[in-house]
BADREN-11858 format. One record per residue (C-alpha): chain; x, y, z. Coordinates in steps of 0.001 Angstrom, whole numbers, plus 500000, padded with zeros to 6 digits. Layout:
% BADREN-11858
A, X, Y, Z
...
***
This chain:
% BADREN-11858
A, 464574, 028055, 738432
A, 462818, 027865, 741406
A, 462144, 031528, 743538
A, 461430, 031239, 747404
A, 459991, 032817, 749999
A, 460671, 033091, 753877
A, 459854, 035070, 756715
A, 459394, 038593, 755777
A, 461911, 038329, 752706
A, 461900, 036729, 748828
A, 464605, 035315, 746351
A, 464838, 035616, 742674
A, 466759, 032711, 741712
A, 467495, 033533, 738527
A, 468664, 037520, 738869
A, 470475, 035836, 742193
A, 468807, 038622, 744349
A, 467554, 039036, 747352
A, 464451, 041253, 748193
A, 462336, 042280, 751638
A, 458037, 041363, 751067
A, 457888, 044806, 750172
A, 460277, 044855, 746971
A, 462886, 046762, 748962
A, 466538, 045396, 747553
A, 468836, 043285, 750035
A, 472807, 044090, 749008
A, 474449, 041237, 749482
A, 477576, 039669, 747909
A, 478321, 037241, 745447
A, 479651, 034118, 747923
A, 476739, 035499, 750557
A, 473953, 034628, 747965
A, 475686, 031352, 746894
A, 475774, 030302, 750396
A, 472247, 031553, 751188
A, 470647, 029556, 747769
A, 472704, 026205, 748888
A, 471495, 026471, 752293
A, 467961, 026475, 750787
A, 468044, 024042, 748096
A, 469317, 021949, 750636
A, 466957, 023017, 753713
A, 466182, 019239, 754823
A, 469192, 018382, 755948
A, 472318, 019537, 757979
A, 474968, 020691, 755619
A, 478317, 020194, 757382
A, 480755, 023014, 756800
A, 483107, 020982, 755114
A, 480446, 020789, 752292
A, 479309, 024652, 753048
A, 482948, 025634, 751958
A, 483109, 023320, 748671
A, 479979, 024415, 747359
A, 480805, 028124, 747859
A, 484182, 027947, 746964
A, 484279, 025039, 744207
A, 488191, 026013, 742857
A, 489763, 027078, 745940
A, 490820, 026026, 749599
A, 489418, 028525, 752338
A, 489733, 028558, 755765
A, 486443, 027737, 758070
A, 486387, 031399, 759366
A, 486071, 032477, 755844
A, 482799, 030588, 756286
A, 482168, 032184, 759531
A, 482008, 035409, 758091
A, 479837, 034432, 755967
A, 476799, 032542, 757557
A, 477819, 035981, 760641
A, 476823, 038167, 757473
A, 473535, 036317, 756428
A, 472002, 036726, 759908
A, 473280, 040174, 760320
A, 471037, 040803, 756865
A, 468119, 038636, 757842
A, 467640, 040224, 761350
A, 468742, 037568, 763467
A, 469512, 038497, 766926
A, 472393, 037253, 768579
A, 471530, 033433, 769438
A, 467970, 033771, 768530
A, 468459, 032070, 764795
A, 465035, 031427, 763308
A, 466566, 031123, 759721
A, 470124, 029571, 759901
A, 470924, 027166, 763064
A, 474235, 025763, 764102
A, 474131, 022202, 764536
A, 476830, 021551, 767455
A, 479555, 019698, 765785
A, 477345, 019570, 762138
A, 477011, 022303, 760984
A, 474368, 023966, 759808
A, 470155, 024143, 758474
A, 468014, 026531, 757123
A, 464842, 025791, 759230
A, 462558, 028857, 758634
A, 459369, 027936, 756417
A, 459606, 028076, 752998
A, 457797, 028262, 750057
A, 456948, 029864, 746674
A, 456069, 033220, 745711
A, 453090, 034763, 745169
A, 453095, 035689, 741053
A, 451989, 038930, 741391
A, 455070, 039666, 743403
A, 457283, 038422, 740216
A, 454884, 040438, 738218
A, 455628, 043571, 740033
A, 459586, 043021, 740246
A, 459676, 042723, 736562
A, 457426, 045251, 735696
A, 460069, 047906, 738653
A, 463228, 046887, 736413
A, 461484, 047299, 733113
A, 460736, 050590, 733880
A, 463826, 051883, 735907
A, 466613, 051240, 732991
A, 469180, 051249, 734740
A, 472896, 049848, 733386
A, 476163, 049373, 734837
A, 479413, 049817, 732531
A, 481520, 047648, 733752
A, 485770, 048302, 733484
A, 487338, 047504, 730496
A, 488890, 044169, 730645
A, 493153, 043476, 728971
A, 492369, 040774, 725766
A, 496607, 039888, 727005
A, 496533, 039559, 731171
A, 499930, 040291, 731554
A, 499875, 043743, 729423
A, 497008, 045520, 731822
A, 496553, 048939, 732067
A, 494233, 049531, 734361
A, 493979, 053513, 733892
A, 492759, 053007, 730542
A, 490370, 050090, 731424
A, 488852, 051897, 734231
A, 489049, 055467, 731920
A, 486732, 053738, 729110
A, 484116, 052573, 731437
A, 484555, 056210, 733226
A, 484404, 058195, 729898
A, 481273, 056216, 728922
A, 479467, 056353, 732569
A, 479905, 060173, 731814
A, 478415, 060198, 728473
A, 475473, 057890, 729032
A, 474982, 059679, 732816
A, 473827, 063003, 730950
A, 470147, 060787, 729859
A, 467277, 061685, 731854
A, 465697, 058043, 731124
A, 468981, 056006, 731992
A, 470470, 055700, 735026
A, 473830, 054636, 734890
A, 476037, 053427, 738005
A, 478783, 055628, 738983
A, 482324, 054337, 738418
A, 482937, 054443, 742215
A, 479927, 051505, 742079
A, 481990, 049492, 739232
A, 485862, 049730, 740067
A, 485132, 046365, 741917
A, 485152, 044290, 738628
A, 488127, 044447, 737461
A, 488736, 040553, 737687
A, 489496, 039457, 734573
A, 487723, 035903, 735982
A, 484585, 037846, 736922
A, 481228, 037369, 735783
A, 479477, 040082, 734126
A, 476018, 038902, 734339
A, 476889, 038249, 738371
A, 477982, 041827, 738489
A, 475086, 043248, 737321
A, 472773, 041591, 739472
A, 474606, 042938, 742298
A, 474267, 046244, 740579
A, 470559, 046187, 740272
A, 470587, 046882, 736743
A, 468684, 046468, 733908
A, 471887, 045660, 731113
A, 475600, 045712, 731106
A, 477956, 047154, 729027
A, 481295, 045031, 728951
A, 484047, 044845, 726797
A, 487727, 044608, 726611
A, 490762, 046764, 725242
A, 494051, 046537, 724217
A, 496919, 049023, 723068
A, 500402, 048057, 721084
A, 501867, 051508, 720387
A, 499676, 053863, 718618
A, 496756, 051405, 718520
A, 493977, 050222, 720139
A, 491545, 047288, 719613
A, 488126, 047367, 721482
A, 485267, 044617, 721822
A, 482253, 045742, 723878
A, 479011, 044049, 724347
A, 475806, 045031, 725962
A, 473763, 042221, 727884
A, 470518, 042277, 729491
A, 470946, 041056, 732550
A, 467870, 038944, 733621
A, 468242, 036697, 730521
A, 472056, 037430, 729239
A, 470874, 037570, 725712
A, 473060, 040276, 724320
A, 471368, 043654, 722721
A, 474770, 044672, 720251
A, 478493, 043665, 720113
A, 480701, 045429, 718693
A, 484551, 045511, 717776
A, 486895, 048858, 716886
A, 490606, 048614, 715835
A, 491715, 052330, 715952
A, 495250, 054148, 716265
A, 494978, 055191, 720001
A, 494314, 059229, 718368
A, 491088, 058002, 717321
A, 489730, 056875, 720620
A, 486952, 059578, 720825
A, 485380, 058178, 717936
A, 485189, 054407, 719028
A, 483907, 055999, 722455
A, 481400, 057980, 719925
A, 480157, 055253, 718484
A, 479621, 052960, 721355
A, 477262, 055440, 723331
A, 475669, 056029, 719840
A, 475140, 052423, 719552
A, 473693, 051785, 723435
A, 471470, 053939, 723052
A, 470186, 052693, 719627
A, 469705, 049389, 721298
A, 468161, 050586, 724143
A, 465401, 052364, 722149
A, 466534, 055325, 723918
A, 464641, 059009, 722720
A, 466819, 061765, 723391
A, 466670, 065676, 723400
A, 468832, 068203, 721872
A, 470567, 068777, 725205
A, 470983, 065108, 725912
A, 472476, 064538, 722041
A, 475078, 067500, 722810
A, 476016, 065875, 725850
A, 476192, 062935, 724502
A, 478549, 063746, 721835
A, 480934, 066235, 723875
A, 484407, 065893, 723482
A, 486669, 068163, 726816
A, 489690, 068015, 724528
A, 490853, 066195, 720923
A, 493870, 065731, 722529
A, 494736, 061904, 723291
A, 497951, 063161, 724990
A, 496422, 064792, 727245
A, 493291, 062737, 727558
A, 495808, 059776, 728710
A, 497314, 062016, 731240
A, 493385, 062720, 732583
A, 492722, 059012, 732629
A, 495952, 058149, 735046
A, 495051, 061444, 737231
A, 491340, 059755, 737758
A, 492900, 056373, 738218
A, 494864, 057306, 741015
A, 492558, 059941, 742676
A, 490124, 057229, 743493
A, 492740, 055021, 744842
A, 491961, 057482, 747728
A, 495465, 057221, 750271
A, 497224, 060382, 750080
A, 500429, 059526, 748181
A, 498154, 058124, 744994
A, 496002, 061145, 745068
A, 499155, 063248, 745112
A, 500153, 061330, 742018
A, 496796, 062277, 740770
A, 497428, 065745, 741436
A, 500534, 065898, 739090
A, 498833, 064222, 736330
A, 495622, 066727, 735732
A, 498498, 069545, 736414
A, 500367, 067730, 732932
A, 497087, 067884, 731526
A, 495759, 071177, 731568
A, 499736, 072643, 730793
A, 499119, 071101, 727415
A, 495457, 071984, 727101
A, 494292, 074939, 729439
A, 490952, 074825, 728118
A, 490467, 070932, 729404
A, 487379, 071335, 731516
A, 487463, 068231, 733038
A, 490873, 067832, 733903
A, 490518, 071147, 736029
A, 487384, 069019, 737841
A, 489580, 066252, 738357
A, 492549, 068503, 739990
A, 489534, 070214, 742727
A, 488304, 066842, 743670
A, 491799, 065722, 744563
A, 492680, 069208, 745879
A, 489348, 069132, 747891
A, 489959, 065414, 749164
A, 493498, 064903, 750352
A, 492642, 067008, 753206
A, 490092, 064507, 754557
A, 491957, 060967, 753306
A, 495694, 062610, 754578
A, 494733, 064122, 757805
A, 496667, 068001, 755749
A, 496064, 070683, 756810
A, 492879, 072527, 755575
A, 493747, 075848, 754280
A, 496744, 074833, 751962
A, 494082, 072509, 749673
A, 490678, 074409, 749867
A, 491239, 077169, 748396
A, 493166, 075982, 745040
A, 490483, 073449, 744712
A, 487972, 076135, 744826
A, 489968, 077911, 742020
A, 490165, 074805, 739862
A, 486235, 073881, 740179
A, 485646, 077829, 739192
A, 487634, 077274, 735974
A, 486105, 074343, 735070
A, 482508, 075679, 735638
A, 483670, 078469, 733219
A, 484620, 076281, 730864
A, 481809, 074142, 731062
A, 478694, 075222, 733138
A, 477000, 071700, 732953
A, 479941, 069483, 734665
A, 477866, 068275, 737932
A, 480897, 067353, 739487
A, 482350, 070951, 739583
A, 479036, 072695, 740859
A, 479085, 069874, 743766
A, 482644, 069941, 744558
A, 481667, 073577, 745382
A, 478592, 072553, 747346
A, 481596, 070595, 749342
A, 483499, 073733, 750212
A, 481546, 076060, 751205
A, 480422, 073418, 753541
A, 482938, 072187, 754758
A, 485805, 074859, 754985
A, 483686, 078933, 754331
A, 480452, 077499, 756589
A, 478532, 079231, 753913
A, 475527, 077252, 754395
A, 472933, 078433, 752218
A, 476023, 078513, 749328
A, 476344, 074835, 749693
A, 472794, 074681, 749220
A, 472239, 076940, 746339
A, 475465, 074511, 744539
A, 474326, 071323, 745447
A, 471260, 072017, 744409
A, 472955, 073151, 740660
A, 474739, 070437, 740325
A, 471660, 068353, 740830
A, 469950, 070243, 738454
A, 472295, 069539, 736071
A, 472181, 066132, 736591
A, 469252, 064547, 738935
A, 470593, 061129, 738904
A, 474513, 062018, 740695
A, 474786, 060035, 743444
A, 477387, 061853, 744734
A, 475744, 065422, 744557
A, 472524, 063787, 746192
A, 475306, 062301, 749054
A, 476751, 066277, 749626
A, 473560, 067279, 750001
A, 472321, 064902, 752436
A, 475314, 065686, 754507
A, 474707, 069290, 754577
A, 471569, 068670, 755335
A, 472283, 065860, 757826
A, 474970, 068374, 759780
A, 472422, 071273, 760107
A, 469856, 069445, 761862
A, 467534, 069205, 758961
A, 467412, 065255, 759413
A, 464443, 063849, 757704
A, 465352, 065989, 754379
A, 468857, 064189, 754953
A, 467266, 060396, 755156
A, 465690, 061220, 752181
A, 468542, 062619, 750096
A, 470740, 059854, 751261
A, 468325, 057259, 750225
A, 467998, 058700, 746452
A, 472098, 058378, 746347
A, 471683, 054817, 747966
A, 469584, 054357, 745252
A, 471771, 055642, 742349
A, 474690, 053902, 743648
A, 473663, 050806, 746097
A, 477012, 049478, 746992
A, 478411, 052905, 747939
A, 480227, 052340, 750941
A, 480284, 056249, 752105
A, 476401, 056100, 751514
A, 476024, 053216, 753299
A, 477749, 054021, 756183
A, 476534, 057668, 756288
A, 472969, 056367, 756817
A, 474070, 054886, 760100
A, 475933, 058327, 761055
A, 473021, 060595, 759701
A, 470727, 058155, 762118
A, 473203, 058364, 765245
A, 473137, 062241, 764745
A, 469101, 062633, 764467
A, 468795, 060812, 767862
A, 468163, 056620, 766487
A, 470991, 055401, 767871
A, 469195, 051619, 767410
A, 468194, 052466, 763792
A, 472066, 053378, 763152
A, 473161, 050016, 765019
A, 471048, 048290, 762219
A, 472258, 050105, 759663
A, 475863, 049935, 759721
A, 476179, 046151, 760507
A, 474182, 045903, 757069
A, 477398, 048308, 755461
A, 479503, 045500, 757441
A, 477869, 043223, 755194
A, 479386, 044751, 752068
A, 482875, 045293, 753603
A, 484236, 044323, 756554
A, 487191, 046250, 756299
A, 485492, 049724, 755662
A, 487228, 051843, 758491
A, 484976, 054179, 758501
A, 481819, 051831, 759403
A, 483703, 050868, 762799
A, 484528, 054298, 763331
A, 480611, 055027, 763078
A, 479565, 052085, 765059
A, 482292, 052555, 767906
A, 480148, 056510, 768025
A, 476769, 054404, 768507
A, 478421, 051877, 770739
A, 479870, 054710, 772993
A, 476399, 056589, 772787
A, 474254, 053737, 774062
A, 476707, 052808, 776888
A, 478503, 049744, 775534
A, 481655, 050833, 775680
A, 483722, 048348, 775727
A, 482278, 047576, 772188
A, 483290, 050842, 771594
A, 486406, 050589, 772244
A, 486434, 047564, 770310
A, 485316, 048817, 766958
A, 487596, 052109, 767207
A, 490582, 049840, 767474
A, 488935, 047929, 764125
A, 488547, 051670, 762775
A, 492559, 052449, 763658
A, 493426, 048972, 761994
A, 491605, 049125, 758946
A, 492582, 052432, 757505
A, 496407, 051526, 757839
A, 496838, 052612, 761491
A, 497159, 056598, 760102
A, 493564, 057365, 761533
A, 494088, 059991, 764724
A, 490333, 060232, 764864
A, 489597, 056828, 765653
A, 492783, 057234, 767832
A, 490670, 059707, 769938
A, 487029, 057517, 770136
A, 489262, 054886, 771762
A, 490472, 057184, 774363
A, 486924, 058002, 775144
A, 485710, 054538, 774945
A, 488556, 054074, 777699
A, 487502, 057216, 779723
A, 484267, 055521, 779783
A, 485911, 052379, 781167
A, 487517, 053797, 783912
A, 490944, 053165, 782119
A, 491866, 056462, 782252
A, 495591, 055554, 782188
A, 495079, 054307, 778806
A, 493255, 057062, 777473
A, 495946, 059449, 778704
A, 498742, 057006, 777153
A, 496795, 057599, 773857
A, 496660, 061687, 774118
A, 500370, 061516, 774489
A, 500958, 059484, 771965
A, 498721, 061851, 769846
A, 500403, 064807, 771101
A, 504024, 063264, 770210
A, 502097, 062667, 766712
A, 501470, 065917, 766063
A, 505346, 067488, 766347
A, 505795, 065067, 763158
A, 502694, 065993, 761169
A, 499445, 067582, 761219
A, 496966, 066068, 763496
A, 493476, 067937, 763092
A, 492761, 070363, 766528
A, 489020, 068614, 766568
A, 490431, 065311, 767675
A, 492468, 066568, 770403
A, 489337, 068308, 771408
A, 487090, 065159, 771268
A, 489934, 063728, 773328
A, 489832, 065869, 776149
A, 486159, 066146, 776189
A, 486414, 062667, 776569
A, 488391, 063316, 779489
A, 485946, 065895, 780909
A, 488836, 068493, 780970
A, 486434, 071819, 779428
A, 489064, 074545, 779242
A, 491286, 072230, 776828
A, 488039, 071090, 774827
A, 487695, 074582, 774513
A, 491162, 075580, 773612
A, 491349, 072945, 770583
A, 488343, 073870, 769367
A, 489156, 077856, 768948
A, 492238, 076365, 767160
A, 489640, 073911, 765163
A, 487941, 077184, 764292
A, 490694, 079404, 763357
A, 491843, 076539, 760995
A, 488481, 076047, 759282
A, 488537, 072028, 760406
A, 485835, 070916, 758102
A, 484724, 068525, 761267
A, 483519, 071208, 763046
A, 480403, 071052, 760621
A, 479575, 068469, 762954
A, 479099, 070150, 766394
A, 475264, 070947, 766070
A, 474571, 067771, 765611
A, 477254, 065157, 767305
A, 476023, 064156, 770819
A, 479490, 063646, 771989
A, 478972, 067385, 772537
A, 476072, 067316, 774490
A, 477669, 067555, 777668
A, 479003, 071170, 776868
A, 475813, 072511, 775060
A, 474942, 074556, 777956
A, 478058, 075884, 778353
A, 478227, 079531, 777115
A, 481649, 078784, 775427
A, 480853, 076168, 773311
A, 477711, 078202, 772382
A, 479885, 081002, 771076
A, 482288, 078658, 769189
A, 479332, 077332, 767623
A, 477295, 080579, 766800
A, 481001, 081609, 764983
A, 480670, 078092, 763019
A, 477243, 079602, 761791
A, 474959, 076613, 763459
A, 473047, 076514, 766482
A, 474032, 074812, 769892
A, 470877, 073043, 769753
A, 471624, 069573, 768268
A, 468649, 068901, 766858
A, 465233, 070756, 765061
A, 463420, 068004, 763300
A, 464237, 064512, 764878
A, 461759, 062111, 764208
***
């Protein structure tokens, strides 16, 4: 299959990837990289749209915006300015042409891509797939591929996508070897199981991705009880077939079992399941089910992990009120860590609160930094840390962080859009820009990415774009957000609709006699409105609730305005950071 090369980027055909000159990965979806290749196979002639959408979507009818979206997405990714297109042109009334140069790549760049994925080994386990449609159950598809993740995770030499990267492929149409190009990965370990009653049947297979020759297949017909041995001998197998030399620590961890219990392990499995459906009511769901859990087995290390990362995220996802979650997640990740002193996850959900709720800076350092010891290749301890690091001004240490957990975990949406927030709040306002319209690329619909780029927008004075992508930020995360409710209002302030603004505060203020809105967004509100003594007012109630967003005002310049302003300088000595928003901006 034929690679090609253009402007400052290059495609590998066959892996269906797209790379910068400098081997730097492009993310970009499935139906972005078929319509990219057909647009260059096809590069001599106008391809009308009508033609676009059949070769991109063979076995379906779409409409032309889904089309839109997608060519929109493509020059987002390739760098194309608005109406400067020196890749893809529209053809008025056509369609469209690829009418950039093209040609073939150099060898040695092939030589030095293979040569990078031969030596990274890294694998995706992708969610177990139903062998019978119509009998799913997705907790215990998604809980193999999780169990395993967590197993194979603990080897230095393997680095294995998180399950937050994976929970995407759960199609039982979808195609594995697709998957893990999109990935980034080395192999691919797929397979599909089945329970009637008390027993289970599992078929697993691991691919190598480049060529989809497979390395082993295997199939296990167990009673459900024996599930920890079928999930024995599948890591036992991968890592026979990947020629895989491991320590004494990385055999133990290998081979830990949290509990012998498959009562209880089923319970864990639904509690994960719906914790990372992430809206409050699942989570709460999640709650109950690592509460069954540990009642049956107290000594169930990670089922007292799972219960602190719900505890310590419905706060943040359900707009609750702070001090009724932090402190029993706190608890939970203590008695895990007891239990079990080399769970990652526990050490960095720990990083997490003394960040965001005690302000116990150097804490949060001293766990994240744990948990990464424990295990160098968690994307989401590398993420914590990067925040922490982002919020107290220590930027270019943040960048760096970030990028290992970009790394780790490419399709990430929180990483992804973080970069563009960790680049607003270092002083790059245009570097952020570019940054989060690439996390557009991923997902559209990722609230928090407008909520990010209505902060830029309103920071580099185009406010009415600002206003804009706040109201895209309210839509997308079911209306429920108050925060983006507030970056409206200022984007409005800004627009000389103060009217508006103040229809929004009231509407916010009537909000809050139903449920808990967070103090810091009525005092981004009225800072917004340039009123000081109420700014003030809601953040001293901020404070005295612990408002895990006031970790941000060192660093946010929507508080630059009141820097100078001896009380915001106390409120933020009390917060432990400095009123100074900045200390090593690039």
């Amino acid at each position: 299959m034929q690679d090609y090369e253009f402007g400052e980027f290059r495609v590998n055909t066959a892996k269906r990837l797209l790379f910068k000159r400098d081997g730097q990965p492009v993310i970009l979806t499935a139906k972005a990289v078929d319509a990219l290749l057909y647009l260059l196979e096809n590069r001599a002639q106008v391809l009308k749209k009508e033609e676009l959408m059949r070769a991109i979507w063979p076995e379906r009818v779409v409409e032309e915006n889904n089309l839109n979206q997608i060519i929109s997405t493509l020059r987002r990714v390739l760098g194309e300015a608005k109406g400067e297109h020196k890749y893809i042109v529209t053809v008025p009334g056509r369609g469209y042409r690829f009418v950039a140069e093209v040609q073939a790549p150099a060898a040695q760049a092939g030589t030095t891509a293979a040569t990078t994925n031969a030596t990274t080994r890294a694998m995706a386990v992708l969610p177990f797939l139903p062998l019978v449609a119509e009998h799913r159950d997705l907790a215990l598809e998604l809980g193999m591929a999780d169990t395993l993740i967590a197993r194979l995770s603990g080897i230095r030499q393997l680095i294995v996508r998180p399950i937050g990267s994976v929970r995407r492929y759960v199609d039982v149409e979808q195609n594995s070897l697709q998957a893990g190009r999109e990935l980034g990965v080395e192999s691919i370990l797929e397979g599909s199981i089945q329970r009637w009653g008390d027993t289970i049947r599992v078929t697993v297979r691991l691919m190598q991705v480049a060529t989809g020759a497979a390395l082993w297949a295997g199939t296990f017909d167990e009673k459900f009880s024996n599930i920890f041995a079928v999930q024995d001998a599948i890591a036992e197998r991968v890592v026979a077939a990947l020629a895989l030399q491991l320590g004494r620590e990385e055999k133990q961890h290998l081979a830990r079992r949290h509990t012998d219990n498959a009562e209880v392990y089923e319970l864990y499995l639904k509690g994960r399941f719906h914790l990372f459906r992430l809206t409050p009511p699942e989570m709460h769901t999640g709650v109950a089910y690592f509460q069954q859990a540990i009642a049956i087995d107290p000594a169930y290390a990670e089922a007292y992990v799972g219960l602190a990362n719900a505890l310590f995220r419905l706060p943040l996802a359900g707009e609750l009120r702070p001090g009724d979650f932090y402190q029993n997640s706190k608890a939970a990740a203590q008695k895990a860590l007891e239990l079990d002193d080399t769970l990652a996850e526990g050490h960095a959900i720990l990083g997490w609160i003394a960040f965001w709720y005690e302000w116990n800076w150097s804490a949060a350092e001293d766990h994240f930094r744990r948990a990464l010891k424990v295990d160098p290749n968690d994307a989401e301890s590398h993420l914590g840390y990067a925040h922490l690091l982002s919020n107290t001004g220590r930027h270019l240490e943040a960048l760096a962080e970030l990028k290992r957990a970009r790394e780790l975990n490419p399709l990430h949406l929180l990483s992804n859009a973080f970069e563009g927030l960790f680049l607003l709040n270092s002083g790059r306002a245009d570097a952020a820009l570019e940054s989060l319209h690439k996390t557009l690329a991923l997902d559209a619909q990722f609230w928090l990415t407008h909520f990010y780029l209505s902060s830029v927008y309103l920071e580099t004075g185009r406010f009415a774009e600002s206003l804009a992508e706040a109201g895209e930020a309210r839509k997308f995360s079911g209306g429920s957000s108050t925060l983006a409710m507030a970056a409206a209002a200022c984007a409005l302030v800004k627009l000389r609709k103060r009217k508006e603004a103040k229809a929004l505060l009231d509407e916010l203020l009537q909000l809050s006699m139903s449920r808990y809105v967070p103090p810091y967004h009525f005092a981004l509100l009225y800072n917004g409105l340039g009123e000081d003594e109420e700014t003030l007012a809601w953040l001293e109630r901020a404070l005295e609730q612990r408002d895990p967003k006031m970790t941000f005002l060192q660093v946010d310049p929507k508080w630059n305005n009141l820097r100078a302003t001896p009380g915001f300088a106390d409120i933020v000595g009390r917060v432990g950071l400095s009123s100074a928003s900045t200390d090593d901006a690039p």
